[in-house]
N, C-alpha and C positions, 0 to 999 in steps of 0.2 A: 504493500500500500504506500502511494508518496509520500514522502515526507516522515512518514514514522520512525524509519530506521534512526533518522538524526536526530530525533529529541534529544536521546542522553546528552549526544556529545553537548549539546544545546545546554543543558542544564549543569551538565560538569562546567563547559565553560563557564559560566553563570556562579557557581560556585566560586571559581579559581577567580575571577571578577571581583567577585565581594570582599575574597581572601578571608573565607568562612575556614579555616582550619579546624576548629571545631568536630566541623563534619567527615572528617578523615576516617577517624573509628569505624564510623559502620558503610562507605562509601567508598569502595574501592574498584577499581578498572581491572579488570582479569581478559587477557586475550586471548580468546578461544584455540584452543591445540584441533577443535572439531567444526566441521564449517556449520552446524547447526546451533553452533553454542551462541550466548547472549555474549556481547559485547561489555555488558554491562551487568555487573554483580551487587547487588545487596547483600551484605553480611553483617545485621545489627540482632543476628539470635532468632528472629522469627521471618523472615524476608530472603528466598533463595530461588531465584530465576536463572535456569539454565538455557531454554531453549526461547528464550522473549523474540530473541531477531527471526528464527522460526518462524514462531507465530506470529508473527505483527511487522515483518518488513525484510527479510533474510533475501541477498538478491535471487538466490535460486528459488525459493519460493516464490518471490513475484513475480518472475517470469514463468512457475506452472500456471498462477493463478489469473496472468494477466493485468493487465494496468486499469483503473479503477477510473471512472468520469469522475468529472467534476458534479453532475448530480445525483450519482453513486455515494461520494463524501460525506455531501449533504445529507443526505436522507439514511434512515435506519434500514441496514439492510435486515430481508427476511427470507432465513436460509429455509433449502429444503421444499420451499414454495412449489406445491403443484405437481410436486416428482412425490412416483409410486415406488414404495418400498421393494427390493429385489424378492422374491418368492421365484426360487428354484423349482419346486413342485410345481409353480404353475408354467415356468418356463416348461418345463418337461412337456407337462399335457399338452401344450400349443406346439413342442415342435412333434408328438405324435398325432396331433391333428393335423399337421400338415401334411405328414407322412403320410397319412391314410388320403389324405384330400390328394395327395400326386398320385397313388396306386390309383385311384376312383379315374383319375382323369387320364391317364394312361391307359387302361382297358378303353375306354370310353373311345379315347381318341383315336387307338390302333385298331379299331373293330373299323369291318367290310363299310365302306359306305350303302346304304339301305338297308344297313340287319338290324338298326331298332326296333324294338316291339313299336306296333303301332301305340300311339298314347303314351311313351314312355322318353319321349324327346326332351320331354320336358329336363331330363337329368342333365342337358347339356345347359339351360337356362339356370339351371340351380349353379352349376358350376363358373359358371360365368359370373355370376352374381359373387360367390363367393372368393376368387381367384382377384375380382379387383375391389373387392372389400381386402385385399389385401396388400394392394399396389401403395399403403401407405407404408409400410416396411418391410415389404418381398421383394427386392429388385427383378425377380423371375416374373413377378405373378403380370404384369403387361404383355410378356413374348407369351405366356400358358392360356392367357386373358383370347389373343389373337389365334392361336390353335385352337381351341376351343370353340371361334366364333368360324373358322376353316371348316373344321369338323360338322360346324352347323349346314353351314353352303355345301358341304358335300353332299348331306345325307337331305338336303332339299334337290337338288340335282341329280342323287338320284333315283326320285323319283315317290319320296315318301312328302307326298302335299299337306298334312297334316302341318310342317316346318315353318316357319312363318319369319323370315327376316325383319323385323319390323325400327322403327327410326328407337323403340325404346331402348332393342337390345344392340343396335349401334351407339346409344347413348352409354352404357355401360363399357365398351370398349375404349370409349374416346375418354369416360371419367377414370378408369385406367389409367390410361397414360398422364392424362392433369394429374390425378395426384401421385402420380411418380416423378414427373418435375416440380411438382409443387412442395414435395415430401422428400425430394430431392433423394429415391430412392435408387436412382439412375440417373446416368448427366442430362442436365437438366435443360439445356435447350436442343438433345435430339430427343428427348421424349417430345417435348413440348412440338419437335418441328413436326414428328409421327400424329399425332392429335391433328392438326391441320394437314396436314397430306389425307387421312382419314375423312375428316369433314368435308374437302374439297373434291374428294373423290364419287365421297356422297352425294354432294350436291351435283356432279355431272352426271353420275348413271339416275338423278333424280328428272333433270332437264333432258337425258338423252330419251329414258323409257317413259315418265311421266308417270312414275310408279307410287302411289300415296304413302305406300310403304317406306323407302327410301326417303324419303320427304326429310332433311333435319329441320326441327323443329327449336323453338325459341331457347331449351337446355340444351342440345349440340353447341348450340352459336357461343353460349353464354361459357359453358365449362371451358374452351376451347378457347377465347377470346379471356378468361381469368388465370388461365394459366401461362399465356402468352407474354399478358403482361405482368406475373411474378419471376419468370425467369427470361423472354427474350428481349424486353423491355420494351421503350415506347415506342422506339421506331417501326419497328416489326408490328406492335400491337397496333399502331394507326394505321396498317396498310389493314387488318385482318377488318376493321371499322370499318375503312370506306368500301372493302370488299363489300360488307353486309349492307351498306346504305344504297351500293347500287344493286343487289339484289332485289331491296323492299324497292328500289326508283323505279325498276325497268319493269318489277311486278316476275320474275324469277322464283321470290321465296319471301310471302308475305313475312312470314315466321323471324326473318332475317332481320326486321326493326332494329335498329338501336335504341333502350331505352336510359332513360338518364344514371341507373347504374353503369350501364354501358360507361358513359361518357365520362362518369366520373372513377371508374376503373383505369381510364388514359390518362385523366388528370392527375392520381395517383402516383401513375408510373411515372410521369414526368416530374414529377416533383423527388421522387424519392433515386432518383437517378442521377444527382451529384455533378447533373452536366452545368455547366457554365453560364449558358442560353437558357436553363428550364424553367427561369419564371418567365422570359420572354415568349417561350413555348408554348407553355402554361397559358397566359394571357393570350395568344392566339388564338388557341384551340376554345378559349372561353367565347373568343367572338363568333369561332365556326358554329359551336352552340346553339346562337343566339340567330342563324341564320337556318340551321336545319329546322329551328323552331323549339329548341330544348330553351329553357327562361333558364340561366342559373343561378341556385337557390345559393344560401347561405354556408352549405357545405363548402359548393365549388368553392366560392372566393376563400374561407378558410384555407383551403388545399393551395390556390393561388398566392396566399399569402406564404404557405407553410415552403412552397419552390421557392421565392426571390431569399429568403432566410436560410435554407441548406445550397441555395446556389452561389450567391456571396459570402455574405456575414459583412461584417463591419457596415459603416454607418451607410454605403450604397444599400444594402437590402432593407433597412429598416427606413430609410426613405418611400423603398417602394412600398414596401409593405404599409406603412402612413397611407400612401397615395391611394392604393387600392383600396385601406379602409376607409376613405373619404368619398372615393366613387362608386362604391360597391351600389351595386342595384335591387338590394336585399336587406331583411331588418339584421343587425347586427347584434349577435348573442357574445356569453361569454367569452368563449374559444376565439375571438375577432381580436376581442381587446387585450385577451392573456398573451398573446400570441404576437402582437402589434410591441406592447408592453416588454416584451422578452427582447424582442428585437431589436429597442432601443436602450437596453442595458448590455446589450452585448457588442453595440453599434462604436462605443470609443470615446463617447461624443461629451462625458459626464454629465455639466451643469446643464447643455442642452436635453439628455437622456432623462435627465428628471424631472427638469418644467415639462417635458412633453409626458414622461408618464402620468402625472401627477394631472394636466389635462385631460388626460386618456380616463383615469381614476374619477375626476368630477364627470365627467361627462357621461361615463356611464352611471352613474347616481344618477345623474339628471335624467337619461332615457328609460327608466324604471328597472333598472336591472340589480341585484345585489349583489355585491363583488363576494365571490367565492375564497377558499384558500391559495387557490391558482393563481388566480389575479395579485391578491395581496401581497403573497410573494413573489408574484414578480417588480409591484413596485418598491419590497424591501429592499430584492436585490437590486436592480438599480441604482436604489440610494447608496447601498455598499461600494457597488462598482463606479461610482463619483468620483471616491476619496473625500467626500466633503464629510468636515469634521460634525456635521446636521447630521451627520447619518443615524450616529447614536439616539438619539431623539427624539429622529421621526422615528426608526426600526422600534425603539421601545413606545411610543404611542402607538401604532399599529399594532405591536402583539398585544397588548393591553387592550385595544377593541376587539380585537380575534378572543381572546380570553374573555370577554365578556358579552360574545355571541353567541347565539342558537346555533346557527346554518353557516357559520363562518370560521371553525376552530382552527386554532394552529396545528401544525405537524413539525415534526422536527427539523425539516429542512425550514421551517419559518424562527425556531430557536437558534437555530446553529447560524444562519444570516444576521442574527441580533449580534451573537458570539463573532462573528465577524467584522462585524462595524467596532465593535469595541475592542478587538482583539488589534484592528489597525490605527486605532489611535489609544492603544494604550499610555501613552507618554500622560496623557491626561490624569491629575490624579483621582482614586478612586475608582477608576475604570478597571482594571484586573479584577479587584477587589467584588465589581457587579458580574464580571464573568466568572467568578469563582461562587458566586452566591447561584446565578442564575444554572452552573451544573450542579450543586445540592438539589436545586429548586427541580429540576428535572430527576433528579436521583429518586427524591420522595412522591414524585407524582409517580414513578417506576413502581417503586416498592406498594403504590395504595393501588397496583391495578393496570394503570396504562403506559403499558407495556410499550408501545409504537414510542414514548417520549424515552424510552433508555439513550443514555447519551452513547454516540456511537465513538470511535476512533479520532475522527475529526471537531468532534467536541471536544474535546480532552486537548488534544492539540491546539485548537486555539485559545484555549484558558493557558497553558502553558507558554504561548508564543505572547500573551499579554503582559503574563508575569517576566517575560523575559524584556518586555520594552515599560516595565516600570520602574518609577525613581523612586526604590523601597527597602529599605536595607533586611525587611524579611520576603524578598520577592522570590528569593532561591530555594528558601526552605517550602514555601509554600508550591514552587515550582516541584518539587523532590514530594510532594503531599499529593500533588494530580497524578504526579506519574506513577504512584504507588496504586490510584483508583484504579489507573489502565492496567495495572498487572495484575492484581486481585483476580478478575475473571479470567484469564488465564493460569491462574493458580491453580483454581477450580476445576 
């Protein structure tokens, strides 16, 4: 995690600064003979960290574990989220379901074309169904998906009419393959190019025979057109668009409409695709919109805002982003102004970043909206990201209205932004002193229950980095009292 490994040295300098000798007895530097060892020893009889730089900043560790965002820091993390526990027995059962499911389909497939019992075809629709209920983590089950539907055209060819090719169970083939590039169970734009080679296929022996059956219908278009644009991105996905718009134009394949998911599936892509031009893309594609006859709602422009922000950064995107929220042709919700707001704390601009958020903040009071925790902290941060010495101030009036709200509570990435304002002007007196009180103050709301406010790694750190820029002649010890909080849970 950044920045962790160096406290010590931080705080020994800090020591050696003060010329605490004092502190010698129980404070002493041991360098590790073992590269998992702590840098750093406590030895006053009850205090022995071996493996701290391990756990909390070791550089081999941070490179298995990866480097951490900045709103990673901020926020408490919550391990384990969402991940199912390993159950061996049930891995077992599922790979002899599988087992049995390849024996089943294997008979199935190498028997005579025409020796099905009549009535009993159906075993191939079963299999099929099953095979790409698989294509989320089979990398097989797409090529077994397409034999399977082979075996189908055989045994209607020949000659058992009961077989019925129909646009459902070609729907099932092509969902197959979407979510094998979408699940990235195979590479992921020839799966995805297979799904359109499929679809395009269909739609000409559809136009060739005029066959109702063949027909793809509005889910072909759709699975086929969302997997396009998760992995072959926007360019590729605008051409599979205008394919479908001159279908529905020329009257080919009513089914083919684009509807305003559609459109806003490309908008996505364009946005989330880090190109250079994508909110100028973006905003293009907003006006093609507006000419097919699509009105765009308040999503788009959100999505438009959210391209010119990962396409630049700095104070060009948050211009646009301004701009587009001034002309947007849609009532403007939260997500508008959180978003608007974020932009111009990251824009460079400071004392300009704040008047404008702080406009952004009255104005939406004034159009009936209630600013949420999103919003708030974004104009905390802002105020942080200034450097202006108001920051402490305002950060601390704002959590104080959050704390004394319904529908607008703080979270910790709203505490740890306070801890930030005061941690960079510490010099000021009394300021450490609020950041040391305000991590108790989180400690005890921990221990009565609300868990989410435990102070994380970067809490700690910035009460320590305030105690280190204060004019206090117990600023060390008190520095050497946080960093005991950080090792405690560790101990444990």
């Amino acid at each position: 995690m950044p920045g962790v490994r160096k406290r010590p040295t931080t705080i020994l300098a800090l020591l050696c600064s003060f010329g605490l000798h004092q502190y010698d007895a129980f404070l002493t530097i041991q360098q590790s003979r073992k590269p998992g060892h702590s840098m750093l020893k406590l030895t006053d009889g009850h205090i022995s960290i071996t493996h701290l730089a391990a756990q909390m900043g070791h550089p081999d560790e941070r490179k298995r574990r990866g480097r951490r965002s900045n709103h990673q820091r901020y926020r408490q993390p919550h391990h384990n989220r969402g991940r199912r526990s390993y159950d061996p027995q049930q891995k077992e059962e599922s790979e002899e379901r599988r087992a049995w499911l390849v024996q089943a389909t294997n008979n199935v497939v190498s028997s005579e074309p025409g020796s099905l019992v009549t009535g009993h075809w159906h075993e191939l629709v079963s299999m099929l169904k099953a095979w790409s209920r698989r294509s989320k983590f089979d990398p097989e089950a797409p090529i077994i998906v397409e034999r399977v539907f082979k075996r189908l055209l055989d045994e209607k060819a020949a000659g058992n009419f009961e077989v019925s090719a129909s646009t459902e169970l070609y729907n099932i083939l092509l969902d197959a393959w979407a979510c094998a590039a979408i699940f990235r169970t195979r590479e992921e734009s020839t799966a995805s190019q297979r799904a359109r080679e499929i679809l395009v296929s269909l739609q000409e022996a559809y136009e060739e025979g005029a066959d109702a059956d063949l027909k793809p219908d509005a889910q072909s278009f759709h699975v086929v057109l969302h997997a396009v644009c998760r992995t072959e991105g926007p360019v590729v996905a605008r051409r599979v668009l205008a394919w479908m718009e001159y279908l529905y134009k020329v009257g080919k394949n009513a089914d083919a409409k684009p509807t305003r998911k559609h459109y806003i599936m490309i908008l996505d892509a364009y946005a989330n695709s880090k190109r250079e031009n994508a909110g100028v893309l973006v905003e293009g594609f907003l006006r093609h919109m507006k000419v097919t006859g699509v009105t765009p709602d308040t999503y788009c422009y959100n999505i438009a805002i959210k391209a010119w922000i990962r396409s630049k950064g700095g104070r060009e995107s948050a211009e646009h982003a301004d701009r587009i929220l001034e002309e947007m042709e849609a009532p403007k919700d939260l997500v508008t102004y959180s978003t608007v707001i974020s932009a111009w704390a990251a824009s460079g601009m400071r004392s300009h970043a704040v008047a404008r958020a702080e406009e952004l903040l009255k104005e939406l009071n004034e159009a009936g909206l209630e600013p949420n925790t999103i919003v708030m902290n974004s104009v905390m941060s802002t105020w942080v990201k200034s450097r202006n010495p108001a920051a402490v101030n305002r950060t601390a009036d704002m959590l104080e209205q959050m704390e004394l709200s319904s529908t607008c509570l703080p979270d910790l990435f709203s505490y740890n932004t306070h801890l930030h304002a005061l941690s960079m002007h510490a010099k000021r007196p009394g300021y450490a002193k609020r950041a040391s009180d305000l991590i108790a103050s989180l400690e005890e709301k921990c221990a009565a229950g609300e868990v989410h406010l435990r102070p994380n790694l970067f809490s700690y750190n910035l009460a320590i980095d305030a105690w280190s820029k204060a004019d206090d002649y117990d600023a060390a010890w008190n520095a050497v009292k946080i960093l005991r909080k950080m090792i405690d849970p560790f101990e444990t």
